[in-house]
N, C-alpha and C positions, 0 to 999 in steps of 0.2 A: 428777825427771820424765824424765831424760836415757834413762836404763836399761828405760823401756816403749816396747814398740812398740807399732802399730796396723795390723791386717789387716783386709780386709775379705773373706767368703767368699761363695762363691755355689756355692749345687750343684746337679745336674742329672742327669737323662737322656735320651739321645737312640740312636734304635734298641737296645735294650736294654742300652746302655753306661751306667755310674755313670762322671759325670765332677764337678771339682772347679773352678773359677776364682777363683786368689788374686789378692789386690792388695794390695800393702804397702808401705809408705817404705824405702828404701834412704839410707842418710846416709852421711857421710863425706869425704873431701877429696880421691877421687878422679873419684867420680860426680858429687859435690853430693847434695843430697836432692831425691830423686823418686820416682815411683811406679815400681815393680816388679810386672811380671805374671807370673802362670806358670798354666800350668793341668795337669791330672793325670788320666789316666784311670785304673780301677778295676776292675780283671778277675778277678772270681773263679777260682780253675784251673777248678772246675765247669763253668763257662761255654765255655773253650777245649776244643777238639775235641785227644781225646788225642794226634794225631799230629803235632800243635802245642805239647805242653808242652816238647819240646826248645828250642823257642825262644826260651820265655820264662820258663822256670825256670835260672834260669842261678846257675851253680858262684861265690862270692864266695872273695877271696885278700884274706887281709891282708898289704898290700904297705906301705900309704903309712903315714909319721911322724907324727905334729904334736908340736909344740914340748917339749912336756912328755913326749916320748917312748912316744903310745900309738900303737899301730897303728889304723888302718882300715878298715875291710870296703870292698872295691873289686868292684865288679861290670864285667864290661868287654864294655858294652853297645853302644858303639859301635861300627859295623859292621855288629851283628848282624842277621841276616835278620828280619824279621818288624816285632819290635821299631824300629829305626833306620828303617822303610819307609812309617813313619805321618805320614810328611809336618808332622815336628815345625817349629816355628818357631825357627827356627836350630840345629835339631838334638836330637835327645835329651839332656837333661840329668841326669834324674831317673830313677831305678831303685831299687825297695824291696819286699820280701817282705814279706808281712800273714801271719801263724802267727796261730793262736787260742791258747786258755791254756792248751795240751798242748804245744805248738812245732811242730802241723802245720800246713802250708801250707794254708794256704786262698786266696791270688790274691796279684796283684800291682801295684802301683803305677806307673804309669810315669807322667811328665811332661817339660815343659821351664820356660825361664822366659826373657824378652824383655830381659835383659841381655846375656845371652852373646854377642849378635848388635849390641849397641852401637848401633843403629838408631834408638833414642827420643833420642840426643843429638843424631842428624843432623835432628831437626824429623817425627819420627813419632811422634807422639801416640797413643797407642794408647787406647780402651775396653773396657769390659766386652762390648758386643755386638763388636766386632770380634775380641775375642778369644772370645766363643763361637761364631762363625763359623769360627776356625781350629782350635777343638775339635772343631768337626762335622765337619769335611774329615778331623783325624786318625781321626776314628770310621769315616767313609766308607771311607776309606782300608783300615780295618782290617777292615771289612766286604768289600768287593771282595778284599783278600790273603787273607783267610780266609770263604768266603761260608756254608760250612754252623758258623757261631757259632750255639754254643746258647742258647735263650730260655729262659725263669722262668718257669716255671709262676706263675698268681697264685694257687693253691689251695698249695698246698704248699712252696714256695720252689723248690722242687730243678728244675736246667736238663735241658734235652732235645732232642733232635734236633727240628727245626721240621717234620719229616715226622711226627712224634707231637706235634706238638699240634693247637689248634686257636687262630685269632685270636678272643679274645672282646672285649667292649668297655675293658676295661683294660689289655692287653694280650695276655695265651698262656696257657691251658690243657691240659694232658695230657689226650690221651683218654682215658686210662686212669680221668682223675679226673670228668671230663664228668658223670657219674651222681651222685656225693657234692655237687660243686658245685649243680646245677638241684636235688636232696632238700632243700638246706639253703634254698636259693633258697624253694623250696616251702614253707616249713613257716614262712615270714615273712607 
């Protein structure tokens, strides 16, 4: 039983951001066993306004070892404008390209996780709503550095400038689609 772990996930959205909150055991004998948070935001390239994908499609260098002598894919995200600016909890940790099953980009992963900052040994108990409170501040965050992020159409998936849509009751509409959505609406 030593070799399974156990995660717990919880997923969400907030202002049209897909976000992620893990919580998991961390063991061992320098931590001891405790829980581990992290949480992850989800940004389609779609979604980011083109003059923005410099900052967040970033160049990977395999630099680092490990033991058995493979290399690493390093992304060196730290710093970086946009990214690094989302008021991560103790800093950006996490950086990963999502490709569909051609190998084109389709978004990217970013997160952190509430070790790195050693804070939970000082008597900070962290939860699930506390940490999706510091999700929301990074989404804020990345909403105010970036204020024209595209929304989702609910009729067709595909994102778009928020000056071409429309707010409906689940979210954003294209006007473009406004007519096919209330035909089908109608015909219920």
């Amino acid at each position: 039983m030593n070799e399974l772990k156990h995660k717990d996930i919880w997923n969400g959205e907030y202002r049209g951001v897909k976000f992620e909150i893990v919580n998991w055991r961390l063991g061992g004998d320098v931590l001891g066993s405790h829980p581990c948070w992290n949480y992850y935001l989800f940004l389609p390239i779609e979604q980011i306004p083109e003059e923005y994908h410099k900052y967040f499609v970033l160049e990977g260098k395999y630099e680092r070892m490990s033991p058995d002598g493979r290399a690493w894919l390093n992304y060196n995200y730290t710093g970086t404008s946009y990214i690094s600016d989302l008021e991560w909890h103790g800093g950006i940790t996490f950086y990963e390209k999502a490709l569909d099953g051609e190998g084109k980009l389709i978004g990217v992963k970013l997160g952190c996780d509430y070790v790195h900052y050693f804070d939970e040994q000082d008597g900070y108990p962290y939860n699930v709503d506390y940490v999706y409170m510091e999700t929301k501040q990074s989404i804020d965050k990345l909403h105010l550095l970036i204020p024209n992020m595209k929304v989702r159409c609910q009729w067709d998936g595909k994102y778009y400038d928020k000056s071409d849509c429309e707010e409906v009751k689940y979210g954003w509409m294209a006007k473009k689609n406004h007519d096919k959505y209330y035909e089908v609406r109608a015909t219920k």
